[in-house]
C-alpha positions in Angstrom: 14.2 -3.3 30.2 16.7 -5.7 28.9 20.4 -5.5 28.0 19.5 -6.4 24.8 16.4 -4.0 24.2 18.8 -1.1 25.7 21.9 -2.3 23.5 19.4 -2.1 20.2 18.0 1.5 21.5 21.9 2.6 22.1 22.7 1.2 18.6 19.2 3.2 16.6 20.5 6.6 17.6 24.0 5.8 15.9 22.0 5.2 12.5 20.5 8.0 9.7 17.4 8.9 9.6 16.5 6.8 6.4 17.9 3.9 8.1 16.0 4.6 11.2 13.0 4.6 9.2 13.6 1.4 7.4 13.9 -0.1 11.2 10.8 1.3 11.9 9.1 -0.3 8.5 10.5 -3.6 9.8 9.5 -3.4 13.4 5.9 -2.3 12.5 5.9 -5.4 9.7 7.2 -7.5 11.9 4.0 -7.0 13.9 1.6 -8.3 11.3 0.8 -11.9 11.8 -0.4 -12.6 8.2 1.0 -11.3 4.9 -1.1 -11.8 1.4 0.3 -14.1 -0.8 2.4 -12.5 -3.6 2.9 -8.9 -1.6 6.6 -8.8 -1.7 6.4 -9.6 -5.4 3.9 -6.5 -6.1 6.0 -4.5 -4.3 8.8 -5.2 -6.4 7.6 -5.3 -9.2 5.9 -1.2 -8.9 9.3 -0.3 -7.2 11.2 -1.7 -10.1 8.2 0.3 -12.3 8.4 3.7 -10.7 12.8 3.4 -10.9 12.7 2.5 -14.2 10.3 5.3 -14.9 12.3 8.2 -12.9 15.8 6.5 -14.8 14.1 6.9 -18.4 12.9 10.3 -17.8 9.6 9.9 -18.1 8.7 11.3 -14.6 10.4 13.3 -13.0 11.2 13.3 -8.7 11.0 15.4 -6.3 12.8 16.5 -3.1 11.7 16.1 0.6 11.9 19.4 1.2 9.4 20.1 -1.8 7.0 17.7 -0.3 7.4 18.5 3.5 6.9 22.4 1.9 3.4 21.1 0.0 2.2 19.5 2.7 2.4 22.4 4.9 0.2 24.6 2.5 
C-alpha cells in the first residue's frame, strides 16, 4: 500500500463514527461514474423538508437506539 493510503487509514480511526460514515458515503459516491442531473438539488431540498418538519413539530424523531432495537424484533 502507499504512504498515502496508510496515512488516510491512520487518520479514519482518529474520527467518530458519524464522520466515518460520512467518509464512507463519499468514498462509495465517489465511485459512481454518472450522477442524474438535479440529484444534489432533490436531496436538499427533502433534507431541508424533513428538518423543517422535525423543527416545527410536526413529526417527531427518533433515537438510534430505538431503531437498532426495532430492527432487531
Amino acid at each position: 500500500m502507499s504512504a498515502a493510503f496508510n496515512q488516510v487509514i491512520e487518520s479514519i480511526r482518529e474520527l467518530s463514527s458519524d464522520e466515518r460514515a460520512l467518509v464512507a458515503h463519499c468514498l462509495i459516491s465517489s465511485l459512481e461514474s454518472k450522477q442524474d442531473d438535479g440529484v444534489d438539488e432533490a436531496w436538499a431540498k427533502l433534507a431541508e423538508k424533513r428538518y423543517c418538519e422535525l423543527e416545527s413539530g410536526a413529526v417527531k424523531g427518533i433515537s438510534w437506539q430505538e431503531i437498532k432495537n426495532r430492527v432487531k424484533g
